[in-house]
N, C-alpha and C positions, 0 to 999 in steps of 0.2 A: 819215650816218645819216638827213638830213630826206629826200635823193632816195629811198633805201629808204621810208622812211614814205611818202611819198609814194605811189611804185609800188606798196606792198603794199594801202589801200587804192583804188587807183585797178584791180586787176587781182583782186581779192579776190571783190566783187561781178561781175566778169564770169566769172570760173569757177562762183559760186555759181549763176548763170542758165544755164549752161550745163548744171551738171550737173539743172538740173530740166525742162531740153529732154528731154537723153538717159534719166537712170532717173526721174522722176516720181515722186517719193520722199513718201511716206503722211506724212498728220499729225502721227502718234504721235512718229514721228521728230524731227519739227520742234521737237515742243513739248517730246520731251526735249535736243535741244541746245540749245533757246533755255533752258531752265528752269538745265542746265550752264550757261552764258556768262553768265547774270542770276546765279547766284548768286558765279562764280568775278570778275565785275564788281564786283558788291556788298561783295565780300572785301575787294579789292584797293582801292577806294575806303576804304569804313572803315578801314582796318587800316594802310594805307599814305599814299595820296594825300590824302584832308580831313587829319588830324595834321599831314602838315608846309607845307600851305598854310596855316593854322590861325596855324601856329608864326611862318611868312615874313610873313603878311598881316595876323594879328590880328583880332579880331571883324567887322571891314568886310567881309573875301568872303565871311561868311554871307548878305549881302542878296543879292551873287551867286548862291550856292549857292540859294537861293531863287526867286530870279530865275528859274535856270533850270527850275528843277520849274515853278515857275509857267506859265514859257513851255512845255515841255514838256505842260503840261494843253491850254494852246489848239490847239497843232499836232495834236493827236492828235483832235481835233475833228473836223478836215480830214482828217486821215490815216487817221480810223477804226480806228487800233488796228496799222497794217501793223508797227510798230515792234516790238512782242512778240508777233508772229506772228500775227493774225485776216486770213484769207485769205475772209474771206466775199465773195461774187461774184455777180451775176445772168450766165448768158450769154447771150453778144450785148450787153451794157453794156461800154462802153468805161470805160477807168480815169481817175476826173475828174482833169481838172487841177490844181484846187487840190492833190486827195492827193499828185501827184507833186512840187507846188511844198511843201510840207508837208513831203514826207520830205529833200527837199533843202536845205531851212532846218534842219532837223536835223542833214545829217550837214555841211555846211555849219558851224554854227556848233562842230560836236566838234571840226572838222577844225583850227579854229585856234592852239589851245594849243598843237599838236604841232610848231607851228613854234620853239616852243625848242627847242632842242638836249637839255636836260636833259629835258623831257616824252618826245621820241620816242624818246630812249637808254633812255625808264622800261618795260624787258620786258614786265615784269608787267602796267602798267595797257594798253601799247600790245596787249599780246597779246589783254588784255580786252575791248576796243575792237576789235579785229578779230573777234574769236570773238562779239561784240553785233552785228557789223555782217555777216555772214555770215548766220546765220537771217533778217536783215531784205531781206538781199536775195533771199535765196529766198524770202518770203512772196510780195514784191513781184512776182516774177519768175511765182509761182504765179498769183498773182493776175492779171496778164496773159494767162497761158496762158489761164486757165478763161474769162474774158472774151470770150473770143473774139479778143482781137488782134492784127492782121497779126505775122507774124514782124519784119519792116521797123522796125514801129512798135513793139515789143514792144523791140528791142535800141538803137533811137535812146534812148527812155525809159530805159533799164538806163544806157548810155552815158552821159546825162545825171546820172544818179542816182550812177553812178559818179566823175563827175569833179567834184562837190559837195564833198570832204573834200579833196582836193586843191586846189580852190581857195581852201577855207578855211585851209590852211595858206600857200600864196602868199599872201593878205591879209593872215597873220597875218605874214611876213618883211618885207612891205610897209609895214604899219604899224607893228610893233613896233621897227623900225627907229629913228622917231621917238617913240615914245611911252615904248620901254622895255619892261621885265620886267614891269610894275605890269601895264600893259595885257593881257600875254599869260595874266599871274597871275588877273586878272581873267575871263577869258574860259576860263579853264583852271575859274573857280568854276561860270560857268554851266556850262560841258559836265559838269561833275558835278552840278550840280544837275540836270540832262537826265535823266543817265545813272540817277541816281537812283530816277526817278519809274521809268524803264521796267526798272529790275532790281525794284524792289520791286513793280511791278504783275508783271511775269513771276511771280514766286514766289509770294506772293500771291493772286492770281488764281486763284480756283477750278478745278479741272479741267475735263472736260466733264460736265454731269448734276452737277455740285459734289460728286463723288466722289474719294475718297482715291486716290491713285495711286502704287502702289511705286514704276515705273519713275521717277518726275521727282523722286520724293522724294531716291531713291539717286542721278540727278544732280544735284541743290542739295545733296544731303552733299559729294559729290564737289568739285564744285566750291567749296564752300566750304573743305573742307580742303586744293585744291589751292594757293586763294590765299594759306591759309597757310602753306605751304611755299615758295611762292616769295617770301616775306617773307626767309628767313633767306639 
């Protein structure tokens, strides 16, 4: 199951770049899958995953769980927001580095937990976590395009960005080895405290013009009902 997890993100965000080579797919889109994936994440964490970390860990992976919102505010500093979809661009502006080291400490530090066997066997939150990690590579990937940069340099950066979550899980069979569960437990608080900050910013997050919107409304139902059906 970890080489599947693995492979699935490490091949997820390279389709995700691709498909915004070939159809160049409008905002509206984006921001209603991202608002779907934030809320069916947001389900799946509350309803499922915090409860029985909570139950195994006791009050201590709260500082985690904090930890990572916390740390999830700074990256986003850097990041500017690419994580819940802000594709803002000048062209001819290349994509700073920090942002790409930024989005890669992110998916980096998600990638670790999954190296339990018991986290990446977990459907539901794994599926959540890929469906969060798909809009973020197509902001990203937009975000290149509109920049103006080379194709070369455009898919090295995706590349990169790509094998982030996959080396967070090798880290994680690496160290967890010696350290144990405790550690994976741990590291399993922070990527939901992460994950957190950017489903409740997704939803949250005012529209454009801070206008009501059917469409994202009826994906945050959706996805909220769908994660709870995949509870039972």
């Amino acid at each position: 199951m970890t080489r599947i997890t693995v492979l699935a993100f490490f091949l997820l965000p390279l389709i995700a770049a691709a498909l915004v080579r070939v159809l160049r797919p409008e905002a509206r889109w984006l921001r209603i899958l991202l608002s779907f994936s934030g809320a069916f994440l947001l389900g799946v964490v509350f309803l499922h995953m915090l409860p029985e970390l909570y139950a195994e860990e006791g009050m201590r992976i709260g500082f985690w769980v904090l930890g990572g919102f916390l740390l999830q505010v700074v990256l986003e500093f850097f990041s500017h927001g690419i994580e819940h979809g802000h594709v803002h661009t000048t062209p001819g502006k290349a994509l700073p580095l920090v942002t790409l080291v930024s989005l890669c400490l992110h998916s980096y530090a998600e990638g670790i937990p999954f190296a339990d066997p018991k986290v990446a066997g977990d459907l539901p939150f794994l599926i959540g976590v890929l469906l969060h990690k798909m809009p973020m590579a197509i902001a990203l990937a937009t975000v290149l395009l509109r920049s103006g940069t080379g194709t070369a340099s455009s898919w090295i950066m995706i590349l990169v960005f790509a094998s982030a979550a996959p080396l967070g899980i090798g880290t994680g069979l690496l160290v967890g080895e010696g350290l144990g569960h405790a550690f994976l437990h741990d590291m399993l608080g922070l990527a939901i405290g992460m994950l957190l900050h950017i489903s409740t910013t997704i939803i949250f997050e005012s529209a454009p013009e801070h206008r009501f919107n059917a469409a994202r409304f009826v994906a945050v139902l959706v996805g909220a009902a769908l994660a709870m059906v995949s509870m039972h």
